[in-house]
C-alpha positions as CSV (number, residue, x, y, z in Angstrom):
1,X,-7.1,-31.5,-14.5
2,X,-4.9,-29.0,-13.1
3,X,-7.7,-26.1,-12.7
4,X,-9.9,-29.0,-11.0
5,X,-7.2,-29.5,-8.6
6,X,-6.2,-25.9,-8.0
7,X,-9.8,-25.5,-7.0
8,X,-10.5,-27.9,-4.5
9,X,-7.3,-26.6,-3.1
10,X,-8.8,-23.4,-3.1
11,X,-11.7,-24.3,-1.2
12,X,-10.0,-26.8,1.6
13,X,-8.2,-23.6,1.9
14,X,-10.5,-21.1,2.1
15,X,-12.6,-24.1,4.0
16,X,-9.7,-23.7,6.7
17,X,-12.1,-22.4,10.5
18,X,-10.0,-19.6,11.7
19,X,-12.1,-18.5,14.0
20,X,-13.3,-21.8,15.5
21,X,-9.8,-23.4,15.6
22,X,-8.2,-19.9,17.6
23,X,-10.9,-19.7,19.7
24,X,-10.9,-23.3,21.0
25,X,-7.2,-23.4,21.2
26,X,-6.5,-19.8,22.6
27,X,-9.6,-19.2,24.7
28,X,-11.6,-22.8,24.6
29,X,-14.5,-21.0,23.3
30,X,-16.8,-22.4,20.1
31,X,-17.9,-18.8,18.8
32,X,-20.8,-21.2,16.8
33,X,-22.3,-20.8,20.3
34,X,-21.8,-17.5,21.4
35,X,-22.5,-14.0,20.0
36,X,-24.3,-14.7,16.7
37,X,-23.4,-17.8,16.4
38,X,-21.2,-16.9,13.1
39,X,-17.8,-18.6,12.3
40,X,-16.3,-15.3,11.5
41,X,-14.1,-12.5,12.4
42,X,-16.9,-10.1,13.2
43,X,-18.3,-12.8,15.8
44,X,-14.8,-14.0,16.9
45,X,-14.1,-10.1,17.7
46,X,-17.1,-10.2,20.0
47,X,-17.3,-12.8,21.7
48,X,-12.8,-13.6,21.6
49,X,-11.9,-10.2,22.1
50,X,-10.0,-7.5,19.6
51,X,-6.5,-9.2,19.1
52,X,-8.3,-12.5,18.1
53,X,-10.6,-10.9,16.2
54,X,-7.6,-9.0,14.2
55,X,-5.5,-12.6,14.0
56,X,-8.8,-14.4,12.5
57,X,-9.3,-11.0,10.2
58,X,-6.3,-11.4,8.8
59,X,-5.9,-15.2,8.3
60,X,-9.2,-14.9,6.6
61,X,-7.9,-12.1,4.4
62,X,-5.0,-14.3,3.5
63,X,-7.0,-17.2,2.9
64,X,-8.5,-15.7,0.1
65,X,-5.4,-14.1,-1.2
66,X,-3.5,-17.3,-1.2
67,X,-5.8,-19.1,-2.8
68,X,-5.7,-16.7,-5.8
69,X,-2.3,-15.4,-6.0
70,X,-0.4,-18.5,-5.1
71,X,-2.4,-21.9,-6.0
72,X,-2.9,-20.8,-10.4
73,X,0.9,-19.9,-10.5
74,X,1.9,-23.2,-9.4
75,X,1.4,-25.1,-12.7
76,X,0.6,-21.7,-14.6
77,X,1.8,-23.4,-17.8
78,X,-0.6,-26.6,-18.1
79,X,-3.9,-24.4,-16.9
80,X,-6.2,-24.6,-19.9
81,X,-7.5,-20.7,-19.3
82,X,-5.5,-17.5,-18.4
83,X,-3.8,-16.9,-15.3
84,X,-6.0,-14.1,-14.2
85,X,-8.8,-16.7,-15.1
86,X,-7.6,-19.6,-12.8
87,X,-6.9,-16.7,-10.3
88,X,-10.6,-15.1,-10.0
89,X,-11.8,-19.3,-10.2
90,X,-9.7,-20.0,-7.3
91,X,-11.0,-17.1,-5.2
92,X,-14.2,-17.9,-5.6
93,X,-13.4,-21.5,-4.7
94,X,-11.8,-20.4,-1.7
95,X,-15.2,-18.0,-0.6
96,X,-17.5,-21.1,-1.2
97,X,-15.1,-22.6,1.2
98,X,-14.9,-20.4,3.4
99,X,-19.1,-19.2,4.0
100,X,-19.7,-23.8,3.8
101,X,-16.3,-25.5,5.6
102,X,-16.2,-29.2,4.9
103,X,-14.0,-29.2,8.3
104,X,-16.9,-28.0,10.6
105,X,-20.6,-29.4,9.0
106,X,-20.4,-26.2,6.0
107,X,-21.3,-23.8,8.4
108,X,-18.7,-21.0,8.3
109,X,-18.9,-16.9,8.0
110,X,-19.6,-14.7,5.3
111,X,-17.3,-14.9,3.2
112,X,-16.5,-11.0,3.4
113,X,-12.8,-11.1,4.5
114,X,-12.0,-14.5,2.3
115,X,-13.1,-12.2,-0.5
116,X,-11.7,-9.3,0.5
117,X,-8.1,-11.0,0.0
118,X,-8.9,-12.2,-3.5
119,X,-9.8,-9.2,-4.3
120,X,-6.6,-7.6,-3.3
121,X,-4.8,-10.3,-4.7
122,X,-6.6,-10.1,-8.6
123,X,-8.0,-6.1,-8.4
124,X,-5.9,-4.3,-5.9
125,X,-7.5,-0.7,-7.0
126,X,-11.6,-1.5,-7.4
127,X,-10.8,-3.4,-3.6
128,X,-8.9,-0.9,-2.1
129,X,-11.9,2.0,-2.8
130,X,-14.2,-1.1,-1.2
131,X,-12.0,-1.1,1.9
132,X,-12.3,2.9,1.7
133,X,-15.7,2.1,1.6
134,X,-15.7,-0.2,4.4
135,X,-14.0,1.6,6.8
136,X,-16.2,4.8,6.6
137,X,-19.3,3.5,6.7
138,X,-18.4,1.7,9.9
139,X,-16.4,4.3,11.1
140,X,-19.3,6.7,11.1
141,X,-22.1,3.8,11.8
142,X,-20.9,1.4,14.2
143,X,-22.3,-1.4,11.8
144,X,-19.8,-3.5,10.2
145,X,-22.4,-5.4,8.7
146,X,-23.8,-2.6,6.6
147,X,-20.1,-1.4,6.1
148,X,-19.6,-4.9,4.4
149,X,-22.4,-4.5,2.0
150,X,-21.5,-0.9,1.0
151,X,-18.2,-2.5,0.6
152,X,-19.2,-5.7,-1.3
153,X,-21.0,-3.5,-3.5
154,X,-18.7,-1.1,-4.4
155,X,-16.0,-3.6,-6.1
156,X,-18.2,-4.5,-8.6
157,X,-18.9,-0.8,-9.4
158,X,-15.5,0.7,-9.0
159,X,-13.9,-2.7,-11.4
160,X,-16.6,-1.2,-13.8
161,X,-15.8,2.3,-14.1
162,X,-12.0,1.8,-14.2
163,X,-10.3,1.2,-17.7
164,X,-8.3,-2.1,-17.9
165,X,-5.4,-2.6,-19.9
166,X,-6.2,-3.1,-23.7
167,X,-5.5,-7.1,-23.4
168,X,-7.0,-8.1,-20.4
169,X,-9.8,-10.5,-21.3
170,X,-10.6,-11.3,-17.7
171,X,-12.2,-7.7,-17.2
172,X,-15.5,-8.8,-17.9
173,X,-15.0,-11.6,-15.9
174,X,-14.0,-9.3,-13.1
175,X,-16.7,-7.6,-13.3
176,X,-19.0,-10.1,-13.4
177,X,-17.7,-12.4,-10.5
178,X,-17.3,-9.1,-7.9
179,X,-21.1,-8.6,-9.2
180,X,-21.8,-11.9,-8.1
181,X,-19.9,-12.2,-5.1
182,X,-21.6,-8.7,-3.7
183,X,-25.2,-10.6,-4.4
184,X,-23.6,-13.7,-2.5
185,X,-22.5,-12.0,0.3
186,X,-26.1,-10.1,0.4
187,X,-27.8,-12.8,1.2
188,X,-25.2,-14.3,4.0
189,X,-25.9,-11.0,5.9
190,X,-29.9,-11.4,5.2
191,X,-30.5,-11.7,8.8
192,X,-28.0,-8.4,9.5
193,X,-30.4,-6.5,7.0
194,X,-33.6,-7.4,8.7
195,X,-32.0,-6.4,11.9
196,X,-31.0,-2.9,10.5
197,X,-34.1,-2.4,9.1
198,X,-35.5,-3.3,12.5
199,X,-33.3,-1.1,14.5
200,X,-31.9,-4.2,16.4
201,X,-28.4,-4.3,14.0
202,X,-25.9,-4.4,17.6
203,X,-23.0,-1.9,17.1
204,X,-19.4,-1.9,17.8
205,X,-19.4,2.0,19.5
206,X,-15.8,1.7,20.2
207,X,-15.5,2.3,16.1
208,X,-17.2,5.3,15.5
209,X,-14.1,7.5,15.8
210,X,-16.3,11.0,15.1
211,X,-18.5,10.2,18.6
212,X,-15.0,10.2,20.0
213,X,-14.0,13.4,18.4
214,X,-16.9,14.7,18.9
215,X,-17.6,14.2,22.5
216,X,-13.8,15.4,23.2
217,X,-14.1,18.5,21.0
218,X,-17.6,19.3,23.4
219,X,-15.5,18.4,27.0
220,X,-12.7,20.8,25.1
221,X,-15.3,23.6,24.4
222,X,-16.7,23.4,27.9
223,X,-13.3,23.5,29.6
224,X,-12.1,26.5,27.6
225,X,-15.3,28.1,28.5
C-alpha cells in the first residue's frame, strides 16, 4: 500500500507542467503552441527565452530527484522491497509523469531532464559521465536533441561497466530500468531523429563554444598578422 502510494505521488509530481505553468504566468505564453509545440525545457528555452528555460531545466531536474530521493524514505520501514527499489520505481513513476501530465491532457516533454534527476538522485556516477556526455555532444553539435540520446544512452552503459558494491541487489535493476528509460526516451525524440537524419534538426548555435573559439582564435590570427 505504501509503494502504490509513493508512486502515484511520484507521478502527480513528476506530472507537475513546468514549463506551461512559468510560461503562462511569467510571459502568458502556452509553449504547446509555439516552437515545437513540446512541454519542455528545450522548447520553453526557445520560445521563453534562456533564464526560463534554466528555471524549467532545473525544476524538471528536481522533479525527478524528489520523487526518488525524498518520496521511498518517507515510510522506508513499511515499503515491502528495498529502498533503492522503491527509489528507481518512483523515478520512473515520476518520468511517466512527466512525458503524459494528468494536469494538461498527458501531453508533456520528454522526459530527459525528469530522468536526469533520478538518476542523480539513485546513480550519481553512471549520470554524471551521461551529463559529460550531454554537454559535449551539444557543445560541439548545436543539437540538444542528439546530445540527449548520446546521453540517455550512455547511463545504461556506464551503470554496466562500473562495479557495485557486493550487496546491492538493485544493480541489475539499475541497469535494466536506465536500459529502458534510454529506449523510452528514443522514441519521444522519434520526430528529432527523422529531422537529423533529414538535415532539418534546428540548432541552438549560441552552444557550440569551439565556433566561438574558433572564429576568435582566426580574428586573433588575422589581427596579429
Amino acid at each position: 500500500m505504501i509503494l502504490a502510494l509513493d508512486l502515484v505521488l511520484a507521478y502527480l509530481l513528476g506530472a507537475f507542467p513546468s514549463s506551461v505553468v512559468l510560461g503562462k504566468l511569467l510571459r502568458g505564453v502556452d509553449v504547446r503552441l509555439e516552437g515545437s509545440g513540446n512541454a519542455g525545457a528545450t522548447n520553453a528555452w526557445r520560445v521563453l527565452g534562456w533564464r526560463i528555460g534554466i528555471a524549467v531545466l532545473l525544476l524538471d531536474i528536481a522533479k525527478g530527484a524528489v520523487a526518488a530521493a525524498v518520496l521511498p524514505r518517507i515510510a522506508a520501514s513499511e515499503l515491502p522491497v528495498s529502498l533503492a527499489a522503491a527509489s528507481i520505481f518512483c523515478g520512473l513513476a515520476a518520468i511517466l509523469g512527466h512525458v503524459f501530465p494528468v494536469y494538461i491532457g498527458f501531453r508533456g516533454g520528454k522526459g530527459v531532464a525528469t530522468a536526469a534527476g533520478v538518476f542523480f538522485a539513485v546513480a550519481p556516477i553512471p549520470v554524471s559521465i551521461a551529463a559529460g556526455a550531454f554537454l559535449l555532444v551539444i557543445l560541439a553539435s548545436g543539437w540538444v536533441s542528439l546530445g540527449s540520446l548520446v546521453g540517455a544512452w550512455t547511463a545504461p552503459v556506464a551503470a554496466l561497466f562500473l562495479p557495485p558494491s557486493h550487496d546491492d541487489l538493485s544493480y541489475p535493476l539499475l541497469v535494466g530500468i536506465t536500459a529502458l528509460v534510454a529506449g523510452f526516451i528514443t522514441v519521444t525524440h522519434r520526430a528529432n531523429l527523422r529531422r537529423l537524419l533529414r538535415g532539418q534538426e534546428p540548432k541552438f548555435p549560441r552552444l557550440q563554444v569551439w565556433r566561438k573559439l574558433v572564429r576568435h582564435g582566426g580574428a586573433r590570427d588575422g589581427t596579429q598578422r
